[in-house]
RONU-872956 format. One record per residue: x, y, z of N, C-alpha, C in turn; residue in one letter. Coordinates in Angstrom, 2 decimals, decimal comma, always signed. Example, Ala and Ser with C-alpha at 12.3 -4.5 7.8 and 13.67 -1.06 7.14 Angstrom:
# RONU-872956
      nx      ny      nz     cax     cay     caz      cx      cy      cz r
  +13,19   -5,69   +7,80  +12,30   -4,50   +7,80  +13,20   -3,30   +7,80 A
  +12,85   -2,25   +7,08  +13,67   -1,06   +7,14  +12,90   +0,03   +7,87 S
# end
This chain:
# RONU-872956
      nx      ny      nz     cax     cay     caz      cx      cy      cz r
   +3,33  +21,35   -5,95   +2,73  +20,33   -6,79   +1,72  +19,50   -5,98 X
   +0,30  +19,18   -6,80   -0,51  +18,33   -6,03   +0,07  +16,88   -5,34 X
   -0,34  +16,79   -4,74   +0,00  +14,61   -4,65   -1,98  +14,15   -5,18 X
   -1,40  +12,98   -5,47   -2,52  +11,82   -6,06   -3,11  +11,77   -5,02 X
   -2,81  +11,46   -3,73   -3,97  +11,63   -2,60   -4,58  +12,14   -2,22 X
   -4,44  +13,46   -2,77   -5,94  +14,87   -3,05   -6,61  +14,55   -3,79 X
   -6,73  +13,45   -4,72   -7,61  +13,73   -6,26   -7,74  +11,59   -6,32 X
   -9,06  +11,67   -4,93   -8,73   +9,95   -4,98   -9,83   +9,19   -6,05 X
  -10,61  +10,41   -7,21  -11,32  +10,39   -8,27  -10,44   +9,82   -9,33 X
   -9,27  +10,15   -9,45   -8,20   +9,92  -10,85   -7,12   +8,87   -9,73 X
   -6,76   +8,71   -8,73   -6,21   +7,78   -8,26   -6,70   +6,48   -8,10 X
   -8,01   +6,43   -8,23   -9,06   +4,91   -8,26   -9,41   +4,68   -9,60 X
   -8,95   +5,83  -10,68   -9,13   +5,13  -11,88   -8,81   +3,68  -12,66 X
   -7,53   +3,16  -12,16   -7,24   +2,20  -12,33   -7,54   +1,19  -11,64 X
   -8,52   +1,23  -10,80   -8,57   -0,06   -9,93  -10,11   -0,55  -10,69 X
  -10,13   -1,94  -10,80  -11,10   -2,53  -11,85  -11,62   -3,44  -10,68 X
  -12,58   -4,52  -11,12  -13,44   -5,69  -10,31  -12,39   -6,56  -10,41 X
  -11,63   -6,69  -11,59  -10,31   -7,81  -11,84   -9,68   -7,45  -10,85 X
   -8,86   -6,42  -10,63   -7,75   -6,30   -9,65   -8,10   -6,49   -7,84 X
   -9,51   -6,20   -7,77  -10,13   -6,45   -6,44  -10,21   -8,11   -6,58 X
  -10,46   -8,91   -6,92  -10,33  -10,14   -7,34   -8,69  -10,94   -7,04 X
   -7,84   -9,81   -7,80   -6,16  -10,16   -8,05   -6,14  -10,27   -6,39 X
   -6,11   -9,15   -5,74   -5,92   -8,92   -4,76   -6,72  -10,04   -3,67 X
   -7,88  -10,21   -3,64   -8,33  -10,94   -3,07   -7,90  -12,65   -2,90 X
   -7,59  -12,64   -4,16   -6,76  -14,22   -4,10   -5,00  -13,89   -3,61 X
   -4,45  -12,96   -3,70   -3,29  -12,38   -2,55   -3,39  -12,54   -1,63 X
   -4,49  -11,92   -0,90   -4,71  -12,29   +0,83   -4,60  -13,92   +0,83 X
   -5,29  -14,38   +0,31   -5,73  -15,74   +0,50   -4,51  -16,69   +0,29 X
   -3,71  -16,11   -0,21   -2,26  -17,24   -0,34   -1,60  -16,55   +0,72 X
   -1,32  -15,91   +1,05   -0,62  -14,53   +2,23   -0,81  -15,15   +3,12 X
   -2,15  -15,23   +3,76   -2,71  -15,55   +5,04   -3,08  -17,20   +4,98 X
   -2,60  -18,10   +4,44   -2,95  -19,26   +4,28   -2,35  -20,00   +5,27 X
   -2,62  -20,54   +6,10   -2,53  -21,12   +7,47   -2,21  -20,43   +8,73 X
   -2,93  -19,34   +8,28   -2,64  -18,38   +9,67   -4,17  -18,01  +10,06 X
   -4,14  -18,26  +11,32   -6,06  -17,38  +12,01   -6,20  -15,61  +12,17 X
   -5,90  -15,35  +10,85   -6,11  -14,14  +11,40   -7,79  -13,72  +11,30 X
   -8,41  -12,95  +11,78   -9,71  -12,60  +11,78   -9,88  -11,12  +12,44 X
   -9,29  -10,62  +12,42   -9,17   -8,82  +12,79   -7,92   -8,20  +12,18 X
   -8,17   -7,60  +10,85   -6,44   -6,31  +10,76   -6,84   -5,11  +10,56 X
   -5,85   -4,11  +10,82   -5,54   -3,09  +10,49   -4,64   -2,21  +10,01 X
   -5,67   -1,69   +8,55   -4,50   -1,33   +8,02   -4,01   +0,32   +8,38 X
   -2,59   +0,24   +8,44   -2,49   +1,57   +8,84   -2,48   +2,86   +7,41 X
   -2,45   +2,47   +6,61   -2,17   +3,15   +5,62   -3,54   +2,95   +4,68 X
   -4,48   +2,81   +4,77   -5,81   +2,08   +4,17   -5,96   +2,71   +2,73 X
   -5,57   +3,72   +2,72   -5,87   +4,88   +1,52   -7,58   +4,86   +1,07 X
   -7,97   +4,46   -0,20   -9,21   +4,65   -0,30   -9,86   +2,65   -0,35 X
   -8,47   +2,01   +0,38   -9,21   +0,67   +0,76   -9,08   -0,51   -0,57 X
   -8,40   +0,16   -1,63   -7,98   -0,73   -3,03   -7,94   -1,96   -2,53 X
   -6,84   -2,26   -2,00   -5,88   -3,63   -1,37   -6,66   -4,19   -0,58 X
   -7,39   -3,16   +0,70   -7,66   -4,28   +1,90   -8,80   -4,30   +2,04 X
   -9,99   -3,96   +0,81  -11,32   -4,34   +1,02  -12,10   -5,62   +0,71 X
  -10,73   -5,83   -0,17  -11,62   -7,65   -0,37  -10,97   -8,28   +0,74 X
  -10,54   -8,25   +2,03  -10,63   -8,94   +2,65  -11,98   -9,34   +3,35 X
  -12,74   -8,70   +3,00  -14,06   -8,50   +4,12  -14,56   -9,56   +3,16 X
  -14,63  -10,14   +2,13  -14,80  -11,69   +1,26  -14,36  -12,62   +1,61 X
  -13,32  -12,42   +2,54  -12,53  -13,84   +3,50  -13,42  -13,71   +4,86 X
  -14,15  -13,22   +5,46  -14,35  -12,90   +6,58  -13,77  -12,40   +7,27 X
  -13,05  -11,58   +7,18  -11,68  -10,83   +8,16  -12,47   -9,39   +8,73 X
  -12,70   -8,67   +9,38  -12,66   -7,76   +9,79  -11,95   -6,73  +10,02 X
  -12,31   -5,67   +9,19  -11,13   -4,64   +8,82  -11,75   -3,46   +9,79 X
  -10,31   -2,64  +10,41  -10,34   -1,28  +10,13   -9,02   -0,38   +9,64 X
   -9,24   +0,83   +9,67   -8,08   +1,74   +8,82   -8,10   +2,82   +9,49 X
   -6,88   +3,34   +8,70   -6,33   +4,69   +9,17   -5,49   +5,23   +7,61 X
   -5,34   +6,61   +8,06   -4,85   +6,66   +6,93   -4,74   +8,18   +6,79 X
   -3,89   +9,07   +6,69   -3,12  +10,80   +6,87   -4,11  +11,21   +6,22 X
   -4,62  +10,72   +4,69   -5,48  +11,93   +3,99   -7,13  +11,58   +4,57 X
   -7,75  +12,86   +4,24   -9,20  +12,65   +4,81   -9,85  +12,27   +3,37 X
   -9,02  +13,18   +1,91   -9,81  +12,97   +0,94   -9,74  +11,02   +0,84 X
   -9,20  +10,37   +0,84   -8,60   +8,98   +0,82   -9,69   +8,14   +1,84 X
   -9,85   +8,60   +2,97  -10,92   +7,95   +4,17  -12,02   +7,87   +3,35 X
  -12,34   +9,38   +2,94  -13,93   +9,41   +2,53  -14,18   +8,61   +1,61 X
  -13,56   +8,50   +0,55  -13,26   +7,14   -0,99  -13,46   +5,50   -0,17 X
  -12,85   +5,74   +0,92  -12,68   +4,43   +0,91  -14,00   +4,10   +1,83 X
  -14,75   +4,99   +2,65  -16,03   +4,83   +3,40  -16,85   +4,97   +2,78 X
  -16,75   +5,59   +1,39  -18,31   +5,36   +0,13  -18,08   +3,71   -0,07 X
  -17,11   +3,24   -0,93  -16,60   +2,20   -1,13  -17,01   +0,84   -0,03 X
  -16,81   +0,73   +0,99  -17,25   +0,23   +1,80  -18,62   +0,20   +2,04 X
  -18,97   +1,24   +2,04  -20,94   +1,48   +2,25  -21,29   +0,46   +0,92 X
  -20,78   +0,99   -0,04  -21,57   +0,38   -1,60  -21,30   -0,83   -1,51 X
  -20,37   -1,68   -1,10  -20,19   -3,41   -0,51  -20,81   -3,70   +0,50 X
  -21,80   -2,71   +0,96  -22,32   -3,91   +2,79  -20,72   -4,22   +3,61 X
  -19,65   -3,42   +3,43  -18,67   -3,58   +4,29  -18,47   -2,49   +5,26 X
  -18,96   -2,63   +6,75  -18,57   -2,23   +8,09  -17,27   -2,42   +7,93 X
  -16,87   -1,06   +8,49  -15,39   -0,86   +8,59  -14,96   +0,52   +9,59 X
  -14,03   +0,45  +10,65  -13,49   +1,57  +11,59  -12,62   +2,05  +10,66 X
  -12,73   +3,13  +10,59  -11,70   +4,13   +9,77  -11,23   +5,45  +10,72 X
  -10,40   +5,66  +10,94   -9,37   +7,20  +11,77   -8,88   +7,67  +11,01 X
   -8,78   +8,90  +11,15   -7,29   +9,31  +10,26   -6,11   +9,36  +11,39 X
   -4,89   +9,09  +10,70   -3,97   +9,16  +11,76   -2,81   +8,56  +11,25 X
   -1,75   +9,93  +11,30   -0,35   +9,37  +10,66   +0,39   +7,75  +11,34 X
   +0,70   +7,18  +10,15   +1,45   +5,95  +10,99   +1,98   +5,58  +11,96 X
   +2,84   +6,95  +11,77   +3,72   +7,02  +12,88   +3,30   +7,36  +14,72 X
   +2,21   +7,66  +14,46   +1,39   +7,99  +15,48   +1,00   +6,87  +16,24 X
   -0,61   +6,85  +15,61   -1,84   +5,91  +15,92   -2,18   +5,79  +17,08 X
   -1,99   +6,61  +17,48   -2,84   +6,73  +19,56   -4,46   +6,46  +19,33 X
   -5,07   +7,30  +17,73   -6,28   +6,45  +18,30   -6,77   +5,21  +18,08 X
   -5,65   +4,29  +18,23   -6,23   +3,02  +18,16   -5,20   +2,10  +19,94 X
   -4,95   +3,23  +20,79   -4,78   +2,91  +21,83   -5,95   +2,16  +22,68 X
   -5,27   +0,49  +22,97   -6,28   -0,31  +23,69   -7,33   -1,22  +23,01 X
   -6,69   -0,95  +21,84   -7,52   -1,82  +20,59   -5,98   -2,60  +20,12 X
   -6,09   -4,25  +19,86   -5,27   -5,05  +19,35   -5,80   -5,84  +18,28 X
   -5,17   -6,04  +17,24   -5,82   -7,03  +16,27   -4,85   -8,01  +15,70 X
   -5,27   -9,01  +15,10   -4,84  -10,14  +14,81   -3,76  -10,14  +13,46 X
   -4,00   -8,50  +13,21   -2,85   -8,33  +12,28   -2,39   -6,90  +11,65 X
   -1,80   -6,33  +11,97   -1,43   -4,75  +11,67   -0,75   -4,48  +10,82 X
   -1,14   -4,01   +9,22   -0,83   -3,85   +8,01   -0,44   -2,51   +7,91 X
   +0,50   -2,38   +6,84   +0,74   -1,27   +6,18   +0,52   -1,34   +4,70 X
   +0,01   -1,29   +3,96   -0,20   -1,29   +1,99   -0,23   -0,03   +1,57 X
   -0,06   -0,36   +0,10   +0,21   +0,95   -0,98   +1,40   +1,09   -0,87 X
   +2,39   +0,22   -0,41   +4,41   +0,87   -0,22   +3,84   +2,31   +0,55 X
   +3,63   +2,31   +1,75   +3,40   +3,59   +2,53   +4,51   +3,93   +3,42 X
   +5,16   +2,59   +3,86   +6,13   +3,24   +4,41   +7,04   +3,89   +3,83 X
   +8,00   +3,89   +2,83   +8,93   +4,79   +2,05   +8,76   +6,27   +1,81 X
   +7,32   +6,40   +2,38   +6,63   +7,96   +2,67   +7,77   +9,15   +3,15 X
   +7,92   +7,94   +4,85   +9,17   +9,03   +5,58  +10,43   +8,67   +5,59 X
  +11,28   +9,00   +5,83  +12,11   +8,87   +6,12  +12,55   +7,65   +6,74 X
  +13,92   +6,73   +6,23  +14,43   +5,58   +6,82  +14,05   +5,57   +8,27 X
  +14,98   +6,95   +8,95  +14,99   +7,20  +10,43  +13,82   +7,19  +11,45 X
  +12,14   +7,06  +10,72  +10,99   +7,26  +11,24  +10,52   +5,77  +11,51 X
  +10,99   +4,92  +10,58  +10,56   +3,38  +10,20  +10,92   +2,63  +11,64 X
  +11,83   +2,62  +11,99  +11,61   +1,62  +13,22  +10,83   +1,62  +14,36 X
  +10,68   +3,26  +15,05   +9,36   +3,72  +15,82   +7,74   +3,74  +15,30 X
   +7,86   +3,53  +13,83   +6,75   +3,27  +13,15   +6,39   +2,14  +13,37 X
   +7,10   +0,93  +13,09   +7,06   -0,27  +13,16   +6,59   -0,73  +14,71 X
   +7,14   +0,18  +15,45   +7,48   +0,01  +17,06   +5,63   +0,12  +17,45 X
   +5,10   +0,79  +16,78   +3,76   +1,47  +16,74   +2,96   +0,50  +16,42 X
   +3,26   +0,02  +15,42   +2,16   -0,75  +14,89   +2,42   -2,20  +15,69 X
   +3,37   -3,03  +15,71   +3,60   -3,94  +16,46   +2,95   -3,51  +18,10 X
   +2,81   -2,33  +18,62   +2,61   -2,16  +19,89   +0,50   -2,86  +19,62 X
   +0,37   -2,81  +18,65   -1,08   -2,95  +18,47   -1,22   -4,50  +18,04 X
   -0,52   -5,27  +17,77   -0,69   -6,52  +17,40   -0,75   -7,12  +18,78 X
   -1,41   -8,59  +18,28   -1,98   -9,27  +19,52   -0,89  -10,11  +19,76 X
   -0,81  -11,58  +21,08   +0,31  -12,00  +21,12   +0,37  -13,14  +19,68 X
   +1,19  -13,54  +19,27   +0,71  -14,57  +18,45   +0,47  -14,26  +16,94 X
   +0,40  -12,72  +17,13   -0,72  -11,97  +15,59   +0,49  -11,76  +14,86 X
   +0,43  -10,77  +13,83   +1,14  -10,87  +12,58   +1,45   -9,37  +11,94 X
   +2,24   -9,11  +11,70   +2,72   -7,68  +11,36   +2,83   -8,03   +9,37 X
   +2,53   -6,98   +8,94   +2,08   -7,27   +7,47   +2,90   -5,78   +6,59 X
   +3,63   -5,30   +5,48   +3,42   -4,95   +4,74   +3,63   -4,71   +3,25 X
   +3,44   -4,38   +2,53   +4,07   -4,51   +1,03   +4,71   -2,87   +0,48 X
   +6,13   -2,97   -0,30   +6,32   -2,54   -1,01   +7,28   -1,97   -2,18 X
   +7,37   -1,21   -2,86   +8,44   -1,79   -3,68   +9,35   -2,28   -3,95 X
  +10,08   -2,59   -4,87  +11,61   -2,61   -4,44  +12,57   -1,99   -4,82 X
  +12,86   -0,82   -3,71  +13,72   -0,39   -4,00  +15,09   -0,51   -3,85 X
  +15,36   -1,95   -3,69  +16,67   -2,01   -4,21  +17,26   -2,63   -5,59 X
  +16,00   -2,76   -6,04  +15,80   -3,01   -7,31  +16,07   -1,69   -8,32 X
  +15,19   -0,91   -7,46  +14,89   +0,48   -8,06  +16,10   +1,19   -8,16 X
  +16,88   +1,58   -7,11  +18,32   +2,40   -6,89  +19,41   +1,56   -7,65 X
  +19,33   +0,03   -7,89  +20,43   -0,79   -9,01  +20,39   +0,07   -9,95 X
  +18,72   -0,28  -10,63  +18,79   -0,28  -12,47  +18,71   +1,12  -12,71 X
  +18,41   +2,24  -11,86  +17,83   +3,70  -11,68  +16,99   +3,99  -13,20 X
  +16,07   +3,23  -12,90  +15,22   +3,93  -14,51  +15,08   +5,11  -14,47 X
  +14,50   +5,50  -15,46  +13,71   +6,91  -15,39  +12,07   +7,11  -15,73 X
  +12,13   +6,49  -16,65  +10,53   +6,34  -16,65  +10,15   +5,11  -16,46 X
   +9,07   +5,18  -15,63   +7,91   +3,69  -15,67   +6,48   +3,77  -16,14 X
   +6,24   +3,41  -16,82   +4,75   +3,25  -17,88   +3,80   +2,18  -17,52 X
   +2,90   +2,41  -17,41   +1,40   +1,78  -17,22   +0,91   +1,83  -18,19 X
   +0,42   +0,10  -18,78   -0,80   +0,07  -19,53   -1,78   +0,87  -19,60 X
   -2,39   +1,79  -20,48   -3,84   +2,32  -21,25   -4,53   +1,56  -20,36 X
   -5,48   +2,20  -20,04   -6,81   +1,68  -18,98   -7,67   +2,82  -19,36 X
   -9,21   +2,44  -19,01  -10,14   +3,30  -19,59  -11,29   +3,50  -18,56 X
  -12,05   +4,80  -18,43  -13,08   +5,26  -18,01  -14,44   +5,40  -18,61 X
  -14,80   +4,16  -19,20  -15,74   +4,65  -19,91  -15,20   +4,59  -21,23 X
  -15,68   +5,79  -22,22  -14,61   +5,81  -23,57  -13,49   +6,71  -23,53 X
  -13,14   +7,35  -22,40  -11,67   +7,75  -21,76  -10,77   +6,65  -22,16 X
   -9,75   +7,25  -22,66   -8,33   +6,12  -22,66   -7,64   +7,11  -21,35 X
   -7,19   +6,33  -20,47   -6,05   +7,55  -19,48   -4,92   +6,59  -19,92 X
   -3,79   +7,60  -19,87   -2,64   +7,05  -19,91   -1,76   +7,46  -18,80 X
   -0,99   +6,95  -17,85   +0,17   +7,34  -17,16   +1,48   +6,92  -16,88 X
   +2,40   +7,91  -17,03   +3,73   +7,93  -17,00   +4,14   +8,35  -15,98 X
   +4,86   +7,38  -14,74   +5,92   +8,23  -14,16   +7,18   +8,01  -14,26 X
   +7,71   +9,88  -14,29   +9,02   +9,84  -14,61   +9,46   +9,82  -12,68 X
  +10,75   +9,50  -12,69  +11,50   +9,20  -11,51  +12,89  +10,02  -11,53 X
  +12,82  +11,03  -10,58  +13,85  +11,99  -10,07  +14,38  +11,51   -9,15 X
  +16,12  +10,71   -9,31  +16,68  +10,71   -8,02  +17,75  +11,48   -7,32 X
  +17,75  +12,04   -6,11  +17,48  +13,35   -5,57  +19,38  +13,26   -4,98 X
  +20,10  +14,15   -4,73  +21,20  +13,84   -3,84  +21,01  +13,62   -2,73 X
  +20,36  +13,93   -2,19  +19,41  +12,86   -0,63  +19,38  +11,76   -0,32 X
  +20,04  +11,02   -1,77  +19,30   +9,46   -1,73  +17,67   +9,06   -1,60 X
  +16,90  +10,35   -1,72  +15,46  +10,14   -1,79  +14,96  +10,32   -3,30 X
  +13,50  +10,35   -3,26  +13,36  +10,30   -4,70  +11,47  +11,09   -4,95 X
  +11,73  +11,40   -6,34  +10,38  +12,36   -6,72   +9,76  +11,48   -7,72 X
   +8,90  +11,37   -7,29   +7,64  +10,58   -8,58   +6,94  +12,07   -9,60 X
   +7,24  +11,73  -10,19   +6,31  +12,63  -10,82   +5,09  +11,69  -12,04 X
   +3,64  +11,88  -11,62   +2,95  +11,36  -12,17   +2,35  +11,81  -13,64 X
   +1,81  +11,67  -14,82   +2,00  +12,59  -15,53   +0,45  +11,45  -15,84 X
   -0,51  +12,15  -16,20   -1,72  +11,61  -16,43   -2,25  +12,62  -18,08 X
   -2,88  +11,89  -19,03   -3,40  +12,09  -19,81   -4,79  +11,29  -20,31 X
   -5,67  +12,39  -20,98   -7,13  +11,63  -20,74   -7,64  +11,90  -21,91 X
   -7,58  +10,79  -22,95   -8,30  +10,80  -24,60   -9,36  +10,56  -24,79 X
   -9,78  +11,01  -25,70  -11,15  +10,87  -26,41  -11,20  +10,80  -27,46 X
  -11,52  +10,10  -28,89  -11,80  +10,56  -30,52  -10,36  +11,11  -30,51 X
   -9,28  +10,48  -30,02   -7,51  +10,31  -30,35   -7,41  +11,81  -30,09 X
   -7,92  +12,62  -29,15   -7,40  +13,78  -28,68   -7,68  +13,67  -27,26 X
   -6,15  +14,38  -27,08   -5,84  +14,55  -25,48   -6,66  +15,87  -24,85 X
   -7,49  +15,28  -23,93   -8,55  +17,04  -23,68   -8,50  +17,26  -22,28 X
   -7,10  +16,04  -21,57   -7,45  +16,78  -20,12   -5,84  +16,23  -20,04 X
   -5,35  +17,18  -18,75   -3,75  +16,62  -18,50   -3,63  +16,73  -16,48 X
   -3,07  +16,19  -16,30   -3,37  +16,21  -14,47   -1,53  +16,24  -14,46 X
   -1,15  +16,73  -13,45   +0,38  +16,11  -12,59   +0,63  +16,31  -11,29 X
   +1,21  +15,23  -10,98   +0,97  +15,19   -9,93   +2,15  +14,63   -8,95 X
   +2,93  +14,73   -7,37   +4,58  +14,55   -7,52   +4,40  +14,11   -6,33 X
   +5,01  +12,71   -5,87   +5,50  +12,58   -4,27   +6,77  +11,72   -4,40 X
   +6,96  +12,47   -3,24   +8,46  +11,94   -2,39   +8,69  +10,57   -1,40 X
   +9,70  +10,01   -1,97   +9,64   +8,92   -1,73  +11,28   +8,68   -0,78 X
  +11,12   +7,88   +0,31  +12,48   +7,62   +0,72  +12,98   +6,25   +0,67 X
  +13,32   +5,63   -0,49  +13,66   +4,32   -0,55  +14,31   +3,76   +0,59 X
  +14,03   +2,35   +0,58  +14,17   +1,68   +1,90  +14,71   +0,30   +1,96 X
  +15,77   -0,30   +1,73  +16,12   -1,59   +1,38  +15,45   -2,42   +2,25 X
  +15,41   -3,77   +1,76  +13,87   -4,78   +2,20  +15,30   -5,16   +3,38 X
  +16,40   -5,38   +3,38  +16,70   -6,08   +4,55  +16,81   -5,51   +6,06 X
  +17,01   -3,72   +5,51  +16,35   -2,95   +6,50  +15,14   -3,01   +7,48 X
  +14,41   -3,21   +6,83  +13,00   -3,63   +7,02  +12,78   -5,01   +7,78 X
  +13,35   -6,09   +7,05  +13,64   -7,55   +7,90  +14,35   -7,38   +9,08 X
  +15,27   -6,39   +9,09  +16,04   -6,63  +10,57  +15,18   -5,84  +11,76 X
  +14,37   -5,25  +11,08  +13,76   -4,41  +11,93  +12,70   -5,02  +12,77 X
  +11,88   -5,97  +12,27  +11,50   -6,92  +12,52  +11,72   -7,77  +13,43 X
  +12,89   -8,30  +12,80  +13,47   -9,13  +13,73  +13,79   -8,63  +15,36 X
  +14,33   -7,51  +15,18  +14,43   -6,43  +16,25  +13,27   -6,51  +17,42 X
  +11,92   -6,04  +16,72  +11,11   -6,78  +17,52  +10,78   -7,51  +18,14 X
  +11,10   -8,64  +17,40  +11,16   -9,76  +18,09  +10,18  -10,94  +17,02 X
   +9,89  -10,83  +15,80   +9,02  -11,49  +14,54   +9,82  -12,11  +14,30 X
   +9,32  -13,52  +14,28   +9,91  -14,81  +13,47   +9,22  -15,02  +12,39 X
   +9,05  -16,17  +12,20   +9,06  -16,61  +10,88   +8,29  -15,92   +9,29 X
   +9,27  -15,12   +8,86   +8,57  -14,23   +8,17   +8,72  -14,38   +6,70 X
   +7,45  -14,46   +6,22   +7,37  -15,11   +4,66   +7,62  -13,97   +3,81 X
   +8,13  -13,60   +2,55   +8,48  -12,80   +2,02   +7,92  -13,80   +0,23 X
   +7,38  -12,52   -0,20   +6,48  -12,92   -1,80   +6,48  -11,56   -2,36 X
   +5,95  -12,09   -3,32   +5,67  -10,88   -4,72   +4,63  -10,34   -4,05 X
   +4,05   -9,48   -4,34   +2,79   -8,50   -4,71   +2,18   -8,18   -6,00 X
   +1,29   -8,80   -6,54   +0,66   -9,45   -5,64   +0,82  -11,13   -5,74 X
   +0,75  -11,67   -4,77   +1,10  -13,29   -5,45   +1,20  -14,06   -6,73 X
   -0,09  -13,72   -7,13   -0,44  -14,15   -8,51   +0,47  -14,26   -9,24 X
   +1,30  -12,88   -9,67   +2,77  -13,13  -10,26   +3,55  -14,22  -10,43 X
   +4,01  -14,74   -9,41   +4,49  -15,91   -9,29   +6,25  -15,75   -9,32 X
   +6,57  -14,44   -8,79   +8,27  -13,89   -9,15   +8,49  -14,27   -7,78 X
   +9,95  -14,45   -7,63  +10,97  -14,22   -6,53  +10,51  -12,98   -5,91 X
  +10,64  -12,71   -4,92  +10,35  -11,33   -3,97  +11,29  -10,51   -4,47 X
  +12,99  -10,88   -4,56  +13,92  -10,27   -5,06  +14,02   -9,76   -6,31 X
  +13,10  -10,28   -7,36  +13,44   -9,83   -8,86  +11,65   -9,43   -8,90 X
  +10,79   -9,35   -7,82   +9,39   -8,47   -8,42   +9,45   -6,96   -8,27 X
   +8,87   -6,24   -9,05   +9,02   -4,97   -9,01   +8,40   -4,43   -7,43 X
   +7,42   -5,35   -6,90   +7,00   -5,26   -5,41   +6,81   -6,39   -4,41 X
   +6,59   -6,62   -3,35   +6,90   -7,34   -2,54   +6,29   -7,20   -1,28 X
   +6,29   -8,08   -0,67   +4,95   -8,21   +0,66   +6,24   -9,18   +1,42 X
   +5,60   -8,80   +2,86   +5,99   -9,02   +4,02   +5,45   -9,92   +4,84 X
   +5,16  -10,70   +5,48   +3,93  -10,79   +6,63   +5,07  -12,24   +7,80 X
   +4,72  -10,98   +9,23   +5,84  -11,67   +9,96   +5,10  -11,64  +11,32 X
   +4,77  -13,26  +12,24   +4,47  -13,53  +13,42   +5,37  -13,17  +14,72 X
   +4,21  -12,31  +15,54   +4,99  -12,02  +16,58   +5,02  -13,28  +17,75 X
   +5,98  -13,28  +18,39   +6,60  -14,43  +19,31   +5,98  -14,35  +20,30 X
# end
């Protein structure tokens, strides 16, 4: 089965000028009394989340496993007047950003739940090895301990449109005896109330409880670490939003 990160044409369908906006006033409550002025995100994808930072003055670069995903997000960037370092390079990696530190080392899109629980703390170990003293370790994503309580099965997205395209998407949610889990994306694309195109598309997910994640942190050695919705705006408990952001100063 494809993944959505081959096809970053129908994966950017939903992202509008509103939600670059949503997002942009996110950073801005996120980072609100903190100096950050250099991050990186490790997971950048085609740059949804972390391109309106370059509207705060922040200075971005990325990384990110798919190449189709880099290239999306380096048109994207060109068409804003936004300079931006982009690598590819699994998370878990990131050697090529050996000797480079920045003021804040992100992960977005819920990227970590990618691998495996067991990969997350040397991941973390990685990206913290790149933060400056003082700087800030950052990331958002779902909740899945929200998710493994209520175990839905399907989750539905509002109708959004391309033009006079209606797309619609459904994902259904397979949970696995692994304790891991299958997205399956199910995309449909109307016109004159007929369906004339169908896409699907499936990734694997390894849910990850958020206090996992906090201790891990802590482990490091990150204090004071603010915990919010995703995107702020919301205005939910971290604990009862369907997603959730991180952002924790290193000592």
């Amino acid at each position: 089965m494809n993944s959505i990160y081959d096809r970053a044409d129908i994966y950017d369908l939903i992202e509008t000028e509103q939600r670059a906006e949503i997002y942009k006033k996110h950073w801005e409550q996120v980072f609100q009394g903190t100096d950050i002025h250099t991050l990186l995100d490790v997971s950048v994808g085609s740059g949804n989340v972390t391109l309106p930072l370059a509207a705060l003055g922040i200075e971005i670069s990325g990384s990110d496993l798919s190449d189709t995903m880099l290239a999306r997000c380096r048109e994207k960037a060109a068409r804003r007047g936004v300079k931006m370092d982009l690598r590819q390079s699994d998370f878990r990696d990131l050697h090529c950003w050996d000797g480079i530190c920045f003021d804040c080392v992100a992960s977005t899109g819920n990227a970590l739940p990618y691998v495996p629980n067991s990969d997350l703390p040397s991941a973390l170990a990685r990206m913290d090895s790149l933060v400056k003293p003082g700087g800030y370790l950052y990331f958002d994503s779902r909740n899945w301990d929200q998710i493994l309580r209520e175990r839905k099965r399907f989750y539905l997205y509002n109708p959004f449109f391309d033009g006079e395209t209606r797309v619609n998407l459904v994902q259904v949610w397979d949970y696995l005896p692994d304790n891991s889990m299958i997205f399956n994306l199910l995309y449909t694309f109307e016109k004159d109330n007929r369906i004339f195109q169908q896409e699907q598309f499936e990734e694997h997910y390894y849910p990850v409880s958020r206090q996992f994640l906090l201790d891990q942190l802590r482990a490091l050695g990150y204090g004071e670490i603010r915990q919010s919705c995703f995107p702020t705006i919301l205005g939910q408990e971290p604990e009862n939003a369907e997603w959730y952001c991180v952002l924790a100063q290193k000592r």
